[in-house]
C-alpha positions in Angstrom: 43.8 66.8 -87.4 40.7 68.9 -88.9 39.2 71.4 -86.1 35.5 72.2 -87.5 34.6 75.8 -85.7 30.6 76.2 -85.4 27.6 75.9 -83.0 26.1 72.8 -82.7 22.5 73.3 -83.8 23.7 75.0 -87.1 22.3 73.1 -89.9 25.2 73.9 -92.2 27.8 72.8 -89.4 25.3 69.7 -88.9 25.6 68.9 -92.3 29.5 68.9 -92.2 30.2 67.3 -89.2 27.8 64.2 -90.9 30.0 64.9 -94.0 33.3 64.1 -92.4 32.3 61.5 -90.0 30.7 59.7 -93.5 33.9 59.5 -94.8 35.8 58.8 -91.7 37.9 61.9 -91.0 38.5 62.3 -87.5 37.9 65.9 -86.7 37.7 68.0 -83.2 34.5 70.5 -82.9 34.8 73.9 -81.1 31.7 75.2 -80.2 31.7 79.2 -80.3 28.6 79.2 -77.9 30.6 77.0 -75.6 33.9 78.3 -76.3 34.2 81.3 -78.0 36.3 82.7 -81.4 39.6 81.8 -80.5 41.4 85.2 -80.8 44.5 83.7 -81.8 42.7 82.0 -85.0 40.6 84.7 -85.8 43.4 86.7 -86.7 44.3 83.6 -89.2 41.0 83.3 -90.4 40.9 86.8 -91.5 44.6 86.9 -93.0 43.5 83.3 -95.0 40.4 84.4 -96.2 39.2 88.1 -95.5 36.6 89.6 -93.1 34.2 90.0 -95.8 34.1 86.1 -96.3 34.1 85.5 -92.2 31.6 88.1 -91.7 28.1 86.6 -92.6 26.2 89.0 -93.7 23.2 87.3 -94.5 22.4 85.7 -91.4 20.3 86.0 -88.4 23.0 88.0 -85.9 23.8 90.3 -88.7 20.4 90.9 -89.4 19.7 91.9 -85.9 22.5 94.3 -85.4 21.3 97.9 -85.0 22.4 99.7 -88.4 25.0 102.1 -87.0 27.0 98.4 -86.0 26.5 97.0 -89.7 28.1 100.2 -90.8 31.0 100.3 -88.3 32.4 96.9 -90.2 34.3 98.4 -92.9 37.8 96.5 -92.5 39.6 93.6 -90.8 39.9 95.5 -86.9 36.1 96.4 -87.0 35.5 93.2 -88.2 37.5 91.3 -85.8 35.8 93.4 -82.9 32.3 92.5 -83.9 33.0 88.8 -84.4 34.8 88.9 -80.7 31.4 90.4 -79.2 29.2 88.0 -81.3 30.3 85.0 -82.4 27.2 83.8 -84.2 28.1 87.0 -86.8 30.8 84.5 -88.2 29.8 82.1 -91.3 29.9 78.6 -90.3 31.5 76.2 -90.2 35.2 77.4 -90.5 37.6 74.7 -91.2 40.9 74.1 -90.2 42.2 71.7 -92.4 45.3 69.2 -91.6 47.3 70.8 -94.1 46.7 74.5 -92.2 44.2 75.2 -95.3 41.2 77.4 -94.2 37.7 77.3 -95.6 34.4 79.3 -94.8 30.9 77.6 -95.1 30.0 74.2 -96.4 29.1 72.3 -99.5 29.5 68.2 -100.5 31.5 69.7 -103.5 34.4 71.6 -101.4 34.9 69.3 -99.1 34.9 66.0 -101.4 37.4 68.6 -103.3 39.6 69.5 -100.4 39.8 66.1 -99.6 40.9 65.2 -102.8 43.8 68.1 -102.6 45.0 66.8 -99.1 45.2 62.7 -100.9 46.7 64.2 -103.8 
């Protein structure tokens, strides 16, 4: 089973949930506005693919930190604290994929490629 992490009026995490449903993937959605980071996740997440790739640093809640927050997030346990206290930090959507592969964000190209891996 794929387990698509986001929020629900994301346009990116809009776009992949319409991606997967198009080609008929069954997938559960965890809302992190609903539901939180899982703690138990996170910690995979940043093992699989680094804080630096979770961490979005480009967005809106990033943006809208104070500056002595930005600069506390220098490694994985400051990271993993801030994504704890704001969930919305985190760049969406994060993937769990049925083969326990983890991917960050969203393109037509990554996912018709990771679906090609998992067939292969």
């Amino acid at each position: 089973m794929i387990t698509l992490y986001g929020i629900p009026n994301c346009d990116t995490v809009k776009k992949a949930r319409v991606w997967l449903s198009t080609h008929d993937l069954a997938y559960q959605f965890h809302d992190f506005k609903k539901q939180g980071v899982p703690e138990l996740q996170l910690d995979t997440w940043l093992q699989a693919v680094g804080w630096e790739t979770l961490v979005n640093r480009k967005g809106t809640t990033w943006r809208q930190l104070d500056d002595a927050a930005k600069a506390a997030v220098t490694d994985t346990p400051s990271a993993r604290a801030l994504v704890l206290a704001h969930p919305s930090v985190v760049k969406r959507p994060v993937v769990e994929w049925a083969d326990g592969v983890i991917t960050v964000g969203f393109t037509a190209e990554q996912f018709a490629q990771r679906l090609a891996e998992v067939q292969s």
